[in-house]
The first five atom37 places (N, CA, C, CB, O) and aatype in JSON, in Angstrom:
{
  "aatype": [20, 20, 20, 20, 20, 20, 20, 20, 20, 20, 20, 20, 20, 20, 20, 20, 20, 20, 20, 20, 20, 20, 20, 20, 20, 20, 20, 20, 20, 20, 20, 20, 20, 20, 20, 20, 20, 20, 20, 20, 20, 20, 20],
  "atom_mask": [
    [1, 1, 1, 1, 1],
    [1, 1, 1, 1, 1],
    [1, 1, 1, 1, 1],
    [1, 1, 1, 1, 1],
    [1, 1, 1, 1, 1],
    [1, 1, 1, 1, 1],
    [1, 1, 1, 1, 1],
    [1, 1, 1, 1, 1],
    [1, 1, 1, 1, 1],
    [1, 1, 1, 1, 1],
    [1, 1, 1, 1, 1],
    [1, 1, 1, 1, 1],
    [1, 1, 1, 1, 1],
    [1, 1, 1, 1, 1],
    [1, 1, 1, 1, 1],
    [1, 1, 1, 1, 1],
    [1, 1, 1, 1, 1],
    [1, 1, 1, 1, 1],
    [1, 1, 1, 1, 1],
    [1, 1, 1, 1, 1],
    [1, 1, 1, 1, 1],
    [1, 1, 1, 1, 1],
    [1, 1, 1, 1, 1],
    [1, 1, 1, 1, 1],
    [1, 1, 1, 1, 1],
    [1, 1, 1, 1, 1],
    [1, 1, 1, 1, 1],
    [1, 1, 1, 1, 1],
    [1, 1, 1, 1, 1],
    [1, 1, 1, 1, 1],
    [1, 1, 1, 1, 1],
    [1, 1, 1, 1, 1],
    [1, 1, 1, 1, 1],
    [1, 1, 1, 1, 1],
    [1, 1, 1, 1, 1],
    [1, 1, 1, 1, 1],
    [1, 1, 1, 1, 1],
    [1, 1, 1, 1, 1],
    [1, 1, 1, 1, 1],
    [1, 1, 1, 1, 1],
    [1, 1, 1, 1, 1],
    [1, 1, 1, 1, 1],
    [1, 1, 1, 1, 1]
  ],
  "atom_positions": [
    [[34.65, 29.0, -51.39], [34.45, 29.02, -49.95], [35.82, 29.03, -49.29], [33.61, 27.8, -49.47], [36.68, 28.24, -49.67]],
    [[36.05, 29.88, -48.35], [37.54, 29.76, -47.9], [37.09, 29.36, -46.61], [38.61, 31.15, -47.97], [36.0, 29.43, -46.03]],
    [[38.69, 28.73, -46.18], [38.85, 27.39, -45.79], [38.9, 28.17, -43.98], [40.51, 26.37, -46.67], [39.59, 29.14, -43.66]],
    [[38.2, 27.57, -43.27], [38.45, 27.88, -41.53], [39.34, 26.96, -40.88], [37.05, 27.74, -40.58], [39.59, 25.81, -41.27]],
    [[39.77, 27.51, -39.92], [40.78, 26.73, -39.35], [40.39, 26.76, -37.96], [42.21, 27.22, -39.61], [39.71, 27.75, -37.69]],
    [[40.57, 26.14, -37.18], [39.88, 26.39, -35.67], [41.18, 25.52, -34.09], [37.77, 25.22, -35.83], [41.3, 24.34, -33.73]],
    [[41.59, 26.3, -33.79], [42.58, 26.04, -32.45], [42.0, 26.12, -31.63], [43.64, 26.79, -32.1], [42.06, 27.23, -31.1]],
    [[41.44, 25.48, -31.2], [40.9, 24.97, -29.84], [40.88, 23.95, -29.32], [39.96, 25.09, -29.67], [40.29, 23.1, -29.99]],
    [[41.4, 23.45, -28.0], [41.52, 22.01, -27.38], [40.78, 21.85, -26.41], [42.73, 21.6, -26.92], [40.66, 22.44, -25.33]],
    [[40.14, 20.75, -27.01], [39.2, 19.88, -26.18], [39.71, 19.1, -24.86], [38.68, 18.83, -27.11], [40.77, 18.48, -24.77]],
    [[38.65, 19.3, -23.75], [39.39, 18.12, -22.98], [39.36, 16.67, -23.35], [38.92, 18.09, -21.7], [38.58, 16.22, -24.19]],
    [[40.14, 16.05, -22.79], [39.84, 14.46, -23.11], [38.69, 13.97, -22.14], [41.28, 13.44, -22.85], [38.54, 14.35, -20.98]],
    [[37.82, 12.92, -22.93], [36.95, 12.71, -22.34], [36.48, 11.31, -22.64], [36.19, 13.66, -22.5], [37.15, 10.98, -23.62]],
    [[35.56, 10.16, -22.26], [35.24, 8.94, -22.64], [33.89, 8.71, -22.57], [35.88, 8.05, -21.98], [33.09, 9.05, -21.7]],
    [[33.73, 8.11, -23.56], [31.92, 7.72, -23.82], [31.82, 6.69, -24.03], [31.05, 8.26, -24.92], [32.84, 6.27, -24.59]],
    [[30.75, 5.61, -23.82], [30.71, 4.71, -24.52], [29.98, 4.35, -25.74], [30.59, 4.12, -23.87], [28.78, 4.59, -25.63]],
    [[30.31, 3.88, -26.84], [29.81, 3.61, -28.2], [28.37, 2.79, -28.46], [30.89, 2.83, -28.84], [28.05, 2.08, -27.51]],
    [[27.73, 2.79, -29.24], [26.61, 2.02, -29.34], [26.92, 0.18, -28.8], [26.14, 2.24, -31.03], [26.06, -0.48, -28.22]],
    [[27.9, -0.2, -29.05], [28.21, -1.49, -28.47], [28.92, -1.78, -27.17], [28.89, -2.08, -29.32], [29.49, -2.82, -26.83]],
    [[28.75, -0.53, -26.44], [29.31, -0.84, -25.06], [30.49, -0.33, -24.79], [29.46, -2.17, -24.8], [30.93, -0.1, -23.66]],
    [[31.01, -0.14, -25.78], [32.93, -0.45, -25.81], [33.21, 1.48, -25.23], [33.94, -1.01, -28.34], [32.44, 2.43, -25.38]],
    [[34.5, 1.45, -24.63], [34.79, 2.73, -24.09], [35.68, 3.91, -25.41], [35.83, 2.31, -22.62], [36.79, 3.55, -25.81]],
    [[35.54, 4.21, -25.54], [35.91, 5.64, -27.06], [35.91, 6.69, -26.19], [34.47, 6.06, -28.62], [34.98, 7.26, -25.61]],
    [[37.66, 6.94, -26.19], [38.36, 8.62, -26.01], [38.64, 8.92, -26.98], [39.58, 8.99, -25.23], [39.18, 8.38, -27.95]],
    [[38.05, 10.39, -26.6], [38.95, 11.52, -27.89], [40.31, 11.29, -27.95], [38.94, 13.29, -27.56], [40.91, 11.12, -29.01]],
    [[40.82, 11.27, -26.88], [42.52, 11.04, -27.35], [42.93, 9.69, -27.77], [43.59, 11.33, -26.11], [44.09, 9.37, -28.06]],
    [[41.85, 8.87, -27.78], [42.31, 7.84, -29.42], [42.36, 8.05, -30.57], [41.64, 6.87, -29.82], [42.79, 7.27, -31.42]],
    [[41.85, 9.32, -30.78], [41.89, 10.07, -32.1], [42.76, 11.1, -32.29], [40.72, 10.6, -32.4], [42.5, 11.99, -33.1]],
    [[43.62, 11.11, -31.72], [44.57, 12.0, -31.78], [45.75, 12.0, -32.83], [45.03, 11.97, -30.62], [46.47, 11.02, -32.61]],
    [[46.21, 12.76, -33.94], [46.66, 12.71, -35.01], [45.74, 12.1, -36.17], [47.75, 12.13, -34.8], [46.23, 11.45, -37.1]],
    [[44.63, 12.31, -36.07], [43.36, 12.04, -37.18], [43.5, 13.35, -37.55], [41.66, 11.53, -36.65], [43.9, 14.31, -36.88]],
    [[42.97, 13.28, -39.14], [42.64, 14.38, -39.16], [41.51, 15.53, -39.3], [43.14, 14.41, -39.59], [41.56, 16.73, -39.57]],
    [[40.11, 14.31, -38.91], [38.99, 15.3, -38.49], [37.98, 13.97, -37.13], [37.78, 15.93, -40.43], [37.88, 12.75, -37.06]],
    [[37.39, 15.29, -36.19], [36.64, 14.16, -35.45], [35.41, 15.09, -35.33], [37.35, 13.49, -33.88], [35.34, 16.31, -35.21]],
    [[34.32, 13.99, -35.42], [32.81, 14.91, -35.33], [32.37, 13.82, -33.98], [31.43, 14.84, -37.2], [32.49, 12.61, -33.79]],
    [[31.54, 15.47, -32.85], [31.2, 14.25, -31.56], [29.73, 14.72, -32.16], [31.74, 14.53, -29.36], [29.43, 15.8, -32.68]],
    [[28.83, 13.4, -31.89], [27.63, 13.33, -31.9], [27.05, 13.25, -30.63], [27.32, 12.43, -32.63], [27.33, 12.27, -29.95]],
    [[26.08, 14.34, -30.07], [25.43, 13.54, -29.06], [23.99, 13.53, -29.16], [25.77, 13.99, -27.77], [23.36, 14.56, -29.4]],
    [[23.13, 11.75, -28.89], [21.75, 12.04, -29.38], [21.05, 11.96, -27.93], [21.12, 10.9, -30.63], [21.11, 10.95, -27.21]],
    [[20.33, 13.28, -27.56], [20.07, 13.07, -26.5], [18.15, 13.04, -26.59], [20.92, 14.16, -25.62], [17.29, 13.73, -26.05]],
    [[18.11, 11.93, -27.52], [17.05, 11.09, -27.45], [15.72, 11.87, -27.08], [17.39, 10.0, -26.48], [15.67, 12.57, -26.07]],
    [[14.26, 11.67, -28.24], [13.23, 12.4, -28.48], [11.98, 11.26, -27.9], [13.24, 12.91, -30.13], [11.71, 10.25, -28.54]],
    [[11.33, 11.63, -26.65], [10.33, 11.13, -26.99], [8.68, 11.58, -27.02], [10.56, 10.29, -26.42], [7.83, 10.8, -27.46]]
  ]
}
């Protein structure tokens, strides 16, 4: 499987986490992978 590479920048943005707490992408900055989940809930 060859390998993709992808250049594209995200804006920075803030969500809050299952416990309340505030999480920016640009706290993750120099990681070297980030997956955003969003569950926009089934009922």
């Amino acid at each position: 499987m060859s390998k993709v590479e992808l250049n594209v920048q995200s804006p920075d943005f803030t969500l809050n986490d299952f416990n309340g707490k505030s999480v920016s992408l640009s706290d993750y900055i120099n990681k070297k992978n980030v997956m955003v989940v969003f569950n926009r809930g089934f009922f």
